[in-house]
C-alpha positions as CSV (number, residue, x, y, z in Angstrom):
1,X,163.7,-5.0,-208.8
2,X,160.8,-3.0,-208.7
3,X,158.8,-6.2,-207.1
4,X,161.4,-6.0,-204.5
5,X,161.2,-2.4,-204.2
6,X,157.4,-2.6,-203.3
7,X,157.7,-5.4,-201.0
8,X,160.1,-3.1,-199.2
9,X,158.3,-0.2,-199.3
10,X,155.1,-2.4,-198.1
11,X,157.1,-3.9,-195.1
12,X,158.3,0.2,-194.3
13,X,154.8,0.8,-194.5
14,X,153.4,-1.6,-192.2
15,X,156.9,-0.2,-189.5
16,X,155.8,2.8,-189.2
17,X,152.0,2.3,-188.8
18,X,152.4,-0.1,-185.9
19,X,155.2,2.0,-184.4
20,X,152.6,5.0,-184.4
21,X,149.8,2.8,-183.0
22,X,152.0,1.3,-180.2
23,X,153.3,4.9,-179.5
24,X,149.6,6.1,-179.5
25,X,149.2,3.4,-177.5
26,X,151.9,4.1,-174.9
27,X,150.0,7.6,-174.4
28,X,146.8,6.2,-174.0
29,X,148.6,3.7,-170.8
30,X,150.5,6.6,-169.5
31,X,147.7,9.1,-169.5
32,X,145.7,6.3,-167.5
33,X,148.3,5.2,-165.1
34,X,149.2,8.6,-164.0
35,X,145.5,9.6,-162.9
36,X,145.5,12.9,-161.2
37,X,144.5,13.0,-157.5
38,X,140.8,13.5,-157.1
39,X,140.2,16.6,-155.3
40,X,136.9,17.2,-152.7
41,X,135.6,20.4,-152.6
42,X,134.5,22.0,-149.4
43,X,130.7,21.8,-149.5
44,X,130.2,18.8,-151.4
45,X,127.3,16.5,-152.2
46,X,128.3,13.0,-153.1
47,X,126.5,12.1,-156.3
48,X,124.9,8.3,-156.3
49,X,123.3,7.5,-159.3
50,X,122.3,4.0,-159.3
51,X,121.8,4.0,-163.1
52,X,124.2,1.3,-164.2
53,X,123.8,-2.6,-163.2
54,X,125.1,-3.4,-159.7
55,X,128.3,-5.9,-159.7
56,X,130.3,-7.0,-156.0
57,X,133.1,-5.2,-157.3
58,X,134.4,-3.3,-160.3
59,X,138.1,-4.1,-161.0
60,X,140.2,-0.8,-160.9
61,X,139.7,0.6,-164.4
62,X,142.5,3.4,-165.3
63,X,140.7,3.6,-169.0
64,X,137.0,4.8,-167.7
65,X,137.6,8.2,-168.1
66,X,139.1,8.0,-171.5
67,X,136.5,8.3,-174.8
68,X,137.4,4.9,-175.5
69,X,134.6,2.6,-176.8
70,X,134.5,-0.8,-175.0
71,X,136.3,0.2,-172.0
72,X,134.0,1.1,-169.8
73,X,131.6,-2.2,-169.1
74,X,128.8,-0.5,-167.5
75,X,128.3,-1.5,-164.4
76,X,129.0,0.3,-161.0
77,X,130.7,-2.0,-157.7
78,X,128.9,-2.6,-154.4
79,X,132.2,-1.9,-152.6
80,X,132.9,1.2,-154.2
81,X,129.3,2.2,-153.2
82,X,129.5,1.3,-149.9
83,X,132.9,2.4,-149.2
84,X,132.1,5.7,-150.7
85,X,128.6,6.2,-148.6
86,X,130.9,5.0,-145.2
87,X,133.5,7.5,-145.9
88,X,130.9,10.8,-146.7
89,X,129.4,10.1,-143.7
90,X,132.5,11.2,-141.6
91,X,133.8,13.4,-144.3
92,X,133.5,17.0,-143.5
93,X,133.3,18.7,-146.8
94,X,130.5,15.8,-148.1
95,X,127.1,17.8,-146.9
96,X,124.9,15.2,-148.3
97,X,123.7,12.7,-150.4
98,X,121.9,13.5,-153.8
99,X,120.2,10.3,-154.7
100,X,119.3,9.0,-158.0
101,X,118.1,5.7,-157.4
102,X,117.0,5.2,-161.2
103,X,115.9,1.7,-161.9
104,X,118.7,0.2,-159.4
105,X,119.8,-2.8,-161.1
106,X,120.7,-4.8,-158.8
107,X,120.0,-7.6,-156.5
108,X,118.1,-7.4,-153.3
109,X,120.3,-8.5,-151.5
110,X,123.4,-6.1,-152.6
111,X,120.3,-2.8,-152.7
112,X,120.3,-4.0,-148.9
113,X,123.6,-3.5,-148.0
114,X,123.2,0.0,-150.1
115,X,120.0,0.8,-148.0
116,X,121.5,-0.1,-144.7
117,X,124.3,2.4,-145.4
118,X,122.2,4.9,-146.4
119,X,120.1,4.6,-143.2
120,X,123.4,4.5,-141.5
121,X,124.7,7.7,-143.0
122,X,121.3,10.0,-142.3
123,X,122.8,9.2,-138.0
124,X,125.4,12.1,-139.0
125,X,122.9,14.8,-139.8
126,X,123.5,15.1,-142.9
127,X,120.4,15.3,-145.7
128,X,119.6,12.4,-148.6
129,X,117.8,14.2,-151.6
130,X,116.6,12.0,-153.9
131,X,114.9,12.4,-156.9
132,X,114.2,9.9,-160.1
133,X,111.9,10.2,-163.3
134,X,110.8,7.0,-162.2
135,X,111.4,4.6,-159.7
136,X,111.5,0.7,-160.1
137,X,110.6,-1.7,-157.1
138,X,114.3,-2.2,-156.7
139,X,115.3,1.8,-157.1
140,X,112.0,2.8,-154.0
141,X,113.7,-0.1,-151.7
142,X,117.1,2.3,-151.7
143,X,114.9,5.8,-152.2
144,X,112.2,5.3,-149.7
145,X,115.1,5.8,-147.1
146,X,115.8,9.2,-148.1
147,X,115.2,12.7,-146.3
148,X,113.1,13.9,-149.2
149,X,111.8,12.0,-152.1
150,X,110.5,13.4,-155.5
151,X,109.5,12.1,-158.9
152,X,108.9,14.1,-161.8
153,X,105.6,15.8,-161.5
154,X,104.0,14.5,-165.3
155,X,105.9,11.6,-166.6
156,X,107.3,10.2,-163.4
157,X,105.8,7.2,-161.3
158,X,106.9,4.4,-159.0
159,X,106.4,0.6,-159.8
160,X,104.7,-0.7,-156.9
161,X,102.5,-3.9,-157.8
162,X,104.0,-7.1,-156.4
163,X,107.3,-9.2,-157.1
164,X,107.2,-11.6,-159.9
165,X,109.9,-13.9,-161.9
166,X,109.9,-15.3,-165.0
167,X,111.3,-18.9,-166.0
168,X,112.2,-18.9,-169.8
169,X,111.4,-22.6,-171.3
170,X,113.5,-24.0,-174.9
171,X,112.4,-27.4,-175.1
172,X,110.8,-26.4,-177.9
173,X,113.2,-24.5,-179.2
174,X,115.4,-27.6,-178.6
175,X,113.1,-30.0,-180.3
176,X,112.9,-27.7,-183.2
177,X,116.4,-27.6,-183.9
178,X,117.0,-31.3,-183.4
179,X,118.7,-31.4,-180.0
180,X,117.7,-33.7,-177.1
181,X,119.2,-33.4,-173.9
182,X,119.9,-36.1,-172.2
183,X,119.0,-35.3,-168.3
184,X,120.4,-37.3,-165.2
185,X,119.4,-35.5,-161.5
186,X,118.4,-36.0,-157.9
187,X,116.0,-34.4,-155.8
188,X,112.4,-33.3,-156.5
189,X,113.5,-29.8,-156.9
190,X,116.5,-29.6,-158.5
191,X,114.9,-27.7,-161.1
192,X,117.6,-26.3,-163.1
193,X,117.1,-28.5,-166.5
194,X,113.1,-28.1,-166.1
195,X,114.0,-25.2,-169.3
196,X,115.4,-27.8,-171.8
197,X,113.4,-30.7,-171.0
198,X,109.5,-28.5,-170.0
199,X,107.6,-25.9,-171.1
200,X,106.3,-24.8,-168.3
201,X,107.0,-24.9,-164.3
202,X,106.2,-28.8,-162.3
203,X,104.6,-28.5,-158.6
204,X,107.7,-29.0,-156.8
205,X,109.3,-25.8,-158.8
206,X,106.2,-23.9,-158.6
207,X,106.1,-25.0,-154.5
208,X,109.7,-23.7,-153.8
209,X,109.2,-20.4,-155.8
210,X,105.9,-18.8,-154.1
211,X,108.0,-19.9,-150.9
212,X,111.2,-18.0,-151.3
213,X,109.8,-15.4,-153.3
214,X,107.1,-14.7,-151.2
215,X,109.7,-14.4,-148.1
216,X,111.7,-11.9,-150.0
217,X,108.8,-9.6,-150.4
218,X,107.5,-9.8,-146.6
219,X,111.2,-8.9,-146.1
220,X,110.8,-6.3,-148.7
221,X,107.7,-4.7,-147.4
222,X,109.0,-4.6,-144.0
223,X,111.9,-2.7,-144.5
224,X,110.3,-0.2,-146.1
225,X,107.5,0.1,-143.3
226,X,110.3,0.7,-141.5
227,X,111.4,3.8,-143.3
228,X,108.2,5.7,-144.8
229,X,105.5,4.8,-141.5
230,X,103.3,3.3,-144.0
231,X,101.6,0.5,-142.5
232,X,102.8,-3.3,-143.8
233,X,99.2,-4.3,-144.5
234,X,98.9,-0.6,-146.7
235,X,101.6,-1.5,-148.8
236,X,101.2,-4.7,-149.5
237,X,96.9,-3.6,-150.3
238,X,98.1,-0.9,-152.5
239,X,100.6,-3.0,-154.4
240,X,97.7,-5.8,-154.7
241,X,95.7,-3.3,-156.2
242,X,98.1,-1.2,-158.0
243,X,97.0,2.1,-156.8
244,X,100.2,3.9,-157.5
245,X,99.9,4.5,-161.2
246,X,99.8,7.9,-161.4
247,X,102.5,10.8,-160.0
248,X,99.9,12.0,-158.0
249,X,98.6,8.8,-156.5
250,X,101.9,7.8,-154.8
251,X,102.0,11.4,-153.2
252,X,98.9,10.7,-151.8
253,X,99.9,7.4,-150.5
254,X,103.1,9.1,-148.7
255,X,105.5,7.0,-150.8
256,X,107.1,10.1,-151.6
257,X,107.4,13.5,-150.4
258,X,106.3,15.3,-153.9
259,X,106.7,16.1,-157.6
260,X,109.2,18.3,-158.9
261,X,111.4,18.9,-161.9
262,X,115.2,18.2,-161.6
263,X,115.9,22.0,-161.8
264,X,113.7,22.4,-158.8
265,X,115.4,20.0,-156.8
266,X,118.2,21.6,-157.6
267,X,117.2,24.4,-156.3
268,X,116.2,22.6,-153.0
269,X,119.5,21.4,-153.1
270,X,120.9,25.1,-153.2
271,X,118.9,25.8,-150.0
272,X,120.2,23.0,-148.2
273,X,124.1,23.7,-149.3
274,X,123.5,27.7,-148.9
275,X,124.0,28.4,-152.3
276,X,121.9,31.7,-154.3
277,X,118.7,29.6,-156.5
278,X,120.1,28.7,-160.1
279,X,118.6,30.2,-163.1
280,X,119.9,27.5,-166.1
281,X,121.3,24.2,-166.4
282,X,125.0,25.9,-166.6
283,X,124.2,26.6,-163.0
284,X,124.5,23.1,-161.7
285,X,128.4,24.3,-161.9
286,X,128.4,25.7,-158.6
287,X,127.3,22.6,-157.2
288,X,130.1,20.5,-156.0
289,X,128.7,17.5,-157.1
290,X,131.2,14.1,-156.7
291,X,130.2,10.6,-158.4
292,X,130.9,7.6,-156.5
293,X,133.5,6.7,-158.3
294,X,135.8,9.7,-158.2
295,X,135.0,10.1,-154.4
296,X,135.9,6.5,-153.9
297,X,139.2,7.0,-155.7
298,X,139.8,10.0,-153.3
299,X,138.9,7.4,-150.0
300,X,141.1,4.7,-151.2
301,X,144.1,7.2,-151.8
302,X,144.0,8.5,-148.5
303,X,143.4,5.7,-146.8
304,X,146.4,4.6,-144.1
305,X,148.2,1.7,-144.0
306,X,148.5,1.7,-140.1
307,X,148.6,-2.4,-139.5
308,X,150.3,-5.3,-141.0
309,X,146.7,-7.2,-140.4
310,X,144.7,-8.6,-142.6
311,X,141.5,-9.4,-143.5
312,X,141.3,-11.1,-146.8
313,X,138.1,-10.6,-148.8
314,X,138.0,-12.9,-151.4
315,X,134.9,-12.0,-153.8
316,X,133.4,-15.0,-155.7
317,X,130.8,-13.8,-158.3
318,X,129.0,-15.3,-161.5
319,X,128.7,-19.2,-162.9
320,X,131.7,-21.2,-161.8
321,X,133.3,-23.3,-164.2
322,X,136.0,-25.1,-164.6
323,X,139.8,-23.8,-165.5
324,X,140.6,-20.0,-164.9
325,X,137.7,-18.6,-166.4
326,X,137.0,-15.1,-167.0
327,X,136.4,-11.6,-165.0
328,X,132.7,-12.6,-165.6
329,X,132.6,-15.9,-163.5
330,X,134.3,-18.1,-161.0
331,X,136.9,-20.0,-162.4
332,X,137.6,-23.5,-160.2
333,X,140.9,-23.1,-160.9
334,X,141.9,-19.5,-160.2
335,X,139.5,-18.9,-157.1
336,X,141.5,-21.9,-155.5
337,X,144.8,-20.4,-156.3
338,X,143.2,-17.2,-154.3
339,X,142.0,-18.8,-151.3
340,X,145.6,-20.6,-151.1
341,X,147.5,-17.4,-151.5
342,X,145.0,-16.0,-148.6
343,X,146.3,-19.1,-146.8
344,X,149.6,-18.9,-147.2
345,X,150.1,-15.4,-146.5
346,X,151.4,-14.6,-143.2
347,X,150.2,-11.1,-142.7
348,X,145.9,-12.8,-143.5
349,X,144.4,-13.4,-140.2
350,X,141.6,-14.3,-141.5
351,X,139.6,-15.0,-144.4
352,X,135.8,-13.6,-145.4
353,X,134.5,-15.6,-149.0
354,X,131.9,-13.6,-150.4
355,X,129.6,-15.4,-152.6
356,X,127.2,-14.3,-155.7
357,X,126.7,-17.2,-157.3
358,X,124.1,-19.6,-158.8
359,X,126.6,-22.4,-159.1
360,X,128.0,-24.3,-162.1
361,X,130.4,-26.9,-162.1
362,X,130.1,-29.5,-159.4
363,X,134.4,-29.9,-160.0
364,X,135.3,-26.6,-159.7
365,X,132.9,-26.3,-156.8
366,X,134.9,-29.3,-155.1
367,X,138.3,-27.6,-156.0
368,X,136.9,-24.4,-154.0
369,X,135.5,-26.5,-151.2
370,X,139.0,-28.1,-150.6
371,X,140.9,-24.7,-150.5
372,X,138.4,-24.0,-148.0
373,X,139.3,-26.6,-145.8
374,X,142.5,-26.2,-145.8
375,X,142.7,-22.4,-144.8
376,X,140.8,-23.5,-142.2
377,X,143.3,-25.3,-140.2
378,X,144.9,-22.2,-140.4
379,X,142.7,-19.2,-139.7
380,X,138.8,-18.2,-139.5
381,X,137.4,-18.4,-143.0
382,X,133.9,-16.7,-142.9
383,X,130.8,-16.5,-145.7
384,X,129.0,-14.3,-146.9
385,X,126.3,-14.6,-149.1
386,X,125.3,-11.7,-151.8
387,X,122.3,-11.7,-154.0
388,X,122.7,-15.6,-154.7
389,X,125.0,-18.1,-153.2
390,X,123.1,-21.3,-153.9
391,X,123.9,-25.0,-155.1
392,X,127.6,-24.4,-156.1
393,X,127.8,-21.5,-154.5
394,X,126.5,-23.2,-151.4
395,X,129.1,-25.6,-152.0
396,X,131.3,-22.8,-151.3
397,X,129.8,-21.6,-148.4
398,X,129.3,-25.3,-146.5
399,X,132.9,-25.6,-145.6
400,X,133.4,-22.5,-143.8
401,X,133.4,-21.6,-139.7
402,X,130.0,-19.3,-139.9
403,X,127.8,-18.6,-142.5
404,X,126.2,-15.3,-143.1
405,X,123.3,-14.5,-145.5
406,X,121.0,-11.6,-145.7
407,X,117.4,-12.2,-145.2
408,X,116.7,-11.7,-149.2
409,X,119.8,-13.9,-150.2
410,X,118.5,-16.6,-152.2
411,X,120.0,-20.0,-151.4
412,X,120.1,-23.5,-150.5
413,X,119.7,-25.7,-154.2
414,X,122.0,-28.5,-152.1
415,X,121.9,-30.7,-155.1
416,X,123.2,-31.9,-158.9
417,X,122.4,-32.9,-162.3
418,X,123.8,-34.2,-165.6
419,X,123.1,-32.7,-169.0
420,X,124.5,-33.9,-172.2
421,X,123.0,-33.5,-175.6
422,X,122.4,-35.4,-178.8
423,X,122.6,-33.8,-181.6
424,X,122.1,-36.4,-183.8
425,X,118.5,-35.2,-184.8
426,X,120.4,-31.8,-186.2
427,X,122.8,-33.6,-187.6
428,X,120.1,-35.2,-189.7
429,X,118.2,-31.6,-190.4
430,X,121.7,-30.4,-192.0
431,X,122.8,-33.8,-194.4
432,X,125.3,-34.6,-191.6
433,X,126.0,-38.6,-191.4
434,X,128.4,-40.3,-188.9
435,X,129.5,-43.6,-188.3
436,X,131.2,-44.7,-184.8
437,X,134.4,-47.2,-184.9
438,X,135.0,-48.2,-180.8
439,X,137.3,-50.8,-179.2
440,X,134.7,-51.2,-176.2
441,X,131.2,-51.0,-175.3
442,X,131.2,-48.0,-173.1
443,X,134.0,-45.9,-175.7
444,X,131.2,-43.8,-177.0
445,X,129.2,-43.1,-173.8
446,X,130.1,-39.5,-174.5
447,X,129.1,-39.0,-178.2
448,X,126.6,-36.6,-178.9
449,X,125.7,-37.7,-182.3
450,X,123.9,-41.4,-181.3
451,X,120.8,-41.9,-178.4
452,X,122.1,-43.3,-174.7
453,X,121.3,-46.8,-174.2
454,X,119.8,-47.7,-170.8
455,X,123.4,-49.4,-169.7
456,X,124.9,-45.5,-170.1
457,X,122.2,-43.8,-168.8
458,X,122.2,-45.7,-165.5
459,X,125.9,-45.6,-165.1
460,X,126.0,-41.6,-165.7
461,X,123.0,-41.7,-163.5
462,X,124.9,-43.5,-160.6
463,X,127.9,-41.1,-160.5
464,X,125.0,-38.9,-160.3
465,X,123.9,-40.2,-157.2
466,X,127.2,-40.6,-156.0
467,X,127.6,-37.0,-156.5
468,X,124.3,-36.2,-154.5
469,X,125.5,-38.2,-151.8
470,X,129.4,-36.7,-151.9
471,X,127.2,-32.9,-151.8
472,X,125.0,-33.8,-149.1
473,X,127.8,-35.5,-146.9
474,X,130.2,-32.8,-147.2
475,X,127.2,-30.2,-146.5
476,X,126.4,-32.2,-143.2
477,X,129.4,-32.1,-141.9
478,X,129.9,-28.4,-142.8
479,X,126.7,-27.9,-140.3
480,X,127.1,-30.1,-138.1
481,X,123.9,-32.1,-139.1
482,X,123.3,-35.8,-139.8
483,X,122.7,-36.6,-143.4
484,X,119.5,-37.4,-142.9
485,X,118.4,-34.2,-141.2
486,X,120.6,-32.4,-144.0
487,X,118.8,-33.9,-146.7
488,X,115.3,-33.0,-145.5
489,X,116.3,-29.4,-146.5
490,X,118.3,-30.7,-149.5
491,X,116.4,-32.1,-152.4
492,X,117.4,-29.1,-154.9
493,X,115.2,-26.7,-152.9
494,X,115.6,-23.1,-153.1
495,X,115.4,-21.2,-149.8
496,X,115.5,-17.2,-148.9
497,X,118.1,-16.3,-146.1
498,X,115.5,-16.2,-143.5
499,X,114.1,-19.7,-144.4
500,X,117.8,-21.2,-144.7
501,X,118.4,-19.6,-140.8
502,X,115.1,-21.7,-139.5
503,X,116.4,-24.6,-141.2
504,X,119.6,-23.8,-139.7
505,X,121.6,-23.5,-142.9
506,X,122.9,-20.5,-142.0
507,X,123.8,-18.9,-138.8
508,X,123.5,-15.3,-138.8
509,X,121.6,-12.8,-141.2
510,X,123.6,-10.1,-142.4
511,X,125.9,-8.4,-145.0
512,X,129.2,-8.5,-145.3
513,X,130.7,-5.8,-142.7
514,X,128.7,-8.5,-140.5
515,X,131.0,-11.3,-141.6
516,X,134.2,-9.3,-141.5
517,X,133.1,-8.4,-138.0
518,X,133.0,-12.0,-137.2
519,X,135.9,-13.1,-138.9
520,X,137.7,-10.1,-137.0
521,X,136.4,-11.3,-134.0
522,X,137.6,-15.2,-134.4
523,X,141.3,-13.9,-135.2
524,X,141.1,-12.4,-131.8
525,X,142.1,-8.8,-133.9
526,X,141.1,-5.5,-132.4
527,X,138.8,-3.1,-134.0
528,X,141.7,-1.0,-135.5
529,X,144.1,-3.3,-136.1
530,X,143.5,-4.6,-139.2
531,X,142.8,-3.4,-142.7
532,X,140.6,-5.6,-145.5
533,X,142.7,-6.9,-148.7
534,X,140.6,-8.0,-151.7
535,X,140.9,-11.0,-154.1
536,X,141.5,-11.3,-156.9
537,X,143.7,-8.1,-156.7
538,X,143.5,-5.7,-159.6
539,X,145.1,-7.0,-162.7
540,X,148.1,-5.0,-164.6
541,X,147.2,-2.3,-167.2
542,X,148.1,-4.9,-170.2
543,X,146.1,-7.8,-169.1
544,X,143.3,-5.0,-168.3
545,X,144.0,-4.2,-172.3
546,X,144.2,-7.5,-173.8
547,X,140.8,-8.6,-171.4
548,X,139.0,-5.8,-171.7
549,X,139.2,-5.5,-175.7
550,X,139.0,-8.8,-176.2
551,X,135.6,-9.1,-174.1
552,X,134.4,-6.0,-173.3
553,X,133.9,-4.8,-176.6
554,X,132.2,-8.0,-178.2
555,X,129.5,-8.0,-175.1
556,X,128.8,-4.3,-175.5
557,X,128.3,-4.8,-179.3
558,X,126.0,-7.6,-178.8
559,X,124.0,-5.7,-176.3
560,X,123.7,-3.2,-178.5
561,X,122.7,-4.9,-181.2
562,X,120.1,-7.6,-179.2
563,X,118.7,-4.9,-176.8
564,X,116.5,-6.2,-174.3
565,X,116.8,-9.5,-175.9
566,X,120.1,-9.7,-174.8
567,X,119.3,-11.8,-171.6
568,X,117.3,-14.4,-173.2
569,X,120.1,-14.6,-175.7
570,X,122.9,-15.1,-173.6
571,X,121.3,-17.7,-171.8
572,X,120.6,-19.9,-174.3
573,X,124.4,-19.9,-174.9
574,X,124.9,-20.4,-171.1
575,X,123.5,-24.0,-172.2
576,X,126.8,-25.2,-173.6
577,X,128.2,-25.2,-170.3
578,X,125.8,-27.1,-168.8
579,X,127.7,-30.3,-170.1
580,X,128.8,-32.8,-167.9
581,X,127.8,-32.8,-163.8
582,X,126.5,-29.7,-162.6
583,X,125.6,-27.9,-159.2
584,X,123.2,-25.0,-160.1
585,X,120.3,-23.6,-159.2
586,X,117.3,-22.4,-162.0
587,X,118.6,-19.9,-164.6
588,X,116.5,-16.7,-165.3
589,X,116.0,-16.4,-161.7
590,X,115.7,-12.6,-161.9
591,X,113.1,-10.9,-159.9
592,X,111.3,-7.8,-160.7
């Protein structure tokens, strides 16, 4: 009796404190999902710190405001930038801009479409203050734009000494622990596996790099000519030289208009909004400063629904693999299912695929490719490349009526590889033995604990091939070339936007209200008839809960607890979906 009396009181027990945590819970869900309307002040000055990394769009989140750990994922959306910057402009209580361009981790490409808003916004009058401790290369390509620029007067400094990438080698690392990849490719510069199997860069990579890269920062330097008056030929000496190294020195050089303190720009801000000098931090309050993502909140509530049009914008970004996948890449399976619900809804006209990817899986690629098609036959389906839309993600991008790239997209990679690994030299490290019982020659072709023979390797490397050739053909036809002429440009080769235009990969440089336009255009839509739906739409609040604590919260500890290693980490796990046939471009291809 008295076992069964504390089993019961046990099972009571365990009632009541899962009741409480669900009804907690329930609080928490409705708290979020009845957020209160966000109110803009009269004499307001839209926030824009560019302090978190830059994604193509951040999913509704109804938990960001809450003191929740791992529910907030630290990152900011492009949209919500750029619809936010597009709406202050014509909003009359939004007097200006205060800018805090920070380190601006993002991608060119995406800082472009930030920048050309920007320059876009300063047409209504209104100011851009910016200030920064310090400015990255990527934070003075969105500051250099403003009205006013100023870094802190002692501590404060702008990078300004040249692009340059770094490719991250494990063969040894590979050798070490006892794994051998087994590598099957085409082209001369597919470099992609040139980590696992090199330790440093071959000619063709090194060739294909100082090209694109060094077309990115002719773009680079030219846009900001444009905005400071400095001279092309000045920047590019003063970067070569690295005269900017002190506070002072990029004062001199008119890369900025001066060094204050934040409370000082404050104060400038005060003159500008007609507000009495502050004399203490507490006086920020009678600023009426709005972030981005409050004021975009406010935009997309009072937004009208005045047209039964569509433009669907269906926004591809990360490593595509196969299945669904996860809100951190492209899932084969899921994207397709969104470009077919594009399709098949009546009230589409058209179809824009934005793309900011590397590629990944040359199936799920092919899956993409054919949804493409298909909507095709049915309505204008439109590009648009981001940051990265290469190898895979030029698969993407081949099938559709016009492509669209910015002049700093980085591209091209037409081309695939095969990586498997054997492990059977770990195996041996650890005291592992295996033995093999097969009905056929060919059963274990796919066993990673024995060596390839020749036979295997040269069938996986004629599916290989085959794949090449399947890639290549479906490119040419996609732009209108003969094979030959496509593969002359093919070969694995990376390209920037403006070298993929001259080798007519691409037919129009431009972001992605520039393919919207387009695909607007081809429907045969006026200019205000038609509103712009996005996919993947924004999940429920219990998948957001069950994703979100379930990933969310495991990334954020590791980045916490790996720090700036965190890249090189994550990478090196990237490598276990590398197996099987792959269309993707170099890893690590970040440029600072």
């Amino acid at each position: 009796m008295i076992f069964l009396r504390n089993v019961l009181a046990t099972l009571v027990g365990l009632i009541l404190f899962f009741g409480l945590i669900f009804a907690i819970f329930g609080g928490i869900i409705a708290a979020a999902s009845q957020e209160p309307e966000v109110e803009v002040k009269e004499n307001s000055v839209l926030h824009l710190k560019l302090n978190k990394p830059i994604v193509e769009r951040k999913m509704d989140d109804p938990f960001s405001e809450l003191p929740l750990p791992g529910f907030d994922d630290g990152t900011i959306g492009l949209l919500q930038i750029r619809s936010a910057i597009q709406a202050a402009k014509e909003d009359e209580s939004i007097k200006g801009i205060y800018l805090d361009a920070g380190l601006s981790l993002g991608g060119f490409a995406s800082l472009e479409e930030i920048r050309n808003d920007l320059i876009d916004f300063k047409e209504s009058g209104k100011f851009i203050l910016s200030y920064s401790d310090f400015l990255s290369e990527q934070a003075y390509y969105i500051a250099s734009v403003a009205d006013e620029l100023y870094i802190h007067p002692d501590w404060g400094g702008v990078e300004f000494n040249g692009f340059m990438m770094e490719t991250v080698f494990i063969k040894e690392t590979l050798d070490k622990l006892g794994l051998k990849p087994e590598i099957f490719r085409v082209g001369d510069f597919k470099s992609a596996i040139e980590p696992l199997t090199r330790t440093s860069m071959s000619d063709s990579s090194r060739a294909q790099t100082v090209s694109f890269l060094n077309s990115l920062y002719d773009t680079y330097l030219n846009r900001i000519e444009t905005s400071t008056d400095i001279s092309e030929s000045q920047l590019r000496s003063l970067a070569d030289s690295m005269k900017i190294r002190e506070p002072q020195d990029a004062v001199d050089a008119n890369m900025v208009t001066g060094l204050r303190y934040p409370d000082e720009v404050r104060d400038l801000l005060r003159e500008k909004l007609g507000l009495e000098e502050g004399e203490s931090e507490e006086d920020d309050d009678d600023i009426n400063f709005i972030s981005v993502e409050k004021y975009s909140k406010a935009v997309e509530a009072r937004a009208p629904d005045y047209s039964r049009n569509r433009v669907a914008v269906i926004v591809a970004s990360g490593s595509i693999v196969n299945g669904e996948g996860d809100m951190d890449n492209i899932g084969g399976d899921r994207f397709a299912k969104e470009i077919r619900k594009a399709r098949e809804d009546d009230n589409v006209k058209a179809m824009v695929i934005r793309i900011n990817s590397g590629g990944g899986s040359a199936l799920a690629s092919d899956k993409m490719w054919r949804e493409i098609q298909l909507a095709k036959q049915e309505k204008p389906v439109i590009a648009s490349m981001s940051d990265v839309a290469a190898s895979g993600g030029y698969y993407m991008a081949m099938g559709c009526d016009t492509i669209v790239a910015h002049p700093n997209t980085i591209t091209g990679s037409i081309g695939i590889f095969g990586a498997f690994f054997n492990v059977e030299g770990m195996l041996d490290k650890i005291g592992v033995d295996t033995e093999i019982v097969q009905t056929g020659e060919f059963a274990d072709i796919f066993s990673p604990s024995k060596p390839m023979s020749e036979a295997e390797r040269r069938i996986i490397q004629n599916g290989v091939e085959q794949g090449y050739e399947t890639f290549t053909s479906k490119a040419a036809e996609g732009r209108n070339m003969t094979v030959e002429q496509l593969k002359k440009v093919a070969s694995g080769r990376v390209w920037s936007g403006t070298e993929a235009l001259e080798r007519d990969l691409v037919d129009v440089l431009g972001g992605l209200d520039d393919a919207v336009a387009i695909a607007v255009a081809k429907a045969g839509l006026e200019e205000d008839d038609y509103r712009i739906k996005y996919y993947p739409e924004n999940k429920d609040i219990f998948q957001q809960i069950m994703e979100e604590l379930g990933q969310e919260v495991s990334t954020q500890l590791l980045k916490r607890e790996l720090g700036d290693a965190f890249p090189y980490v994550q990478q090196f796990q990237q490598v276990r979906d590398w197996q099987g046939i792959q269309a993707r471009m170099p890893f690590m291809m970040e440029i600072k």
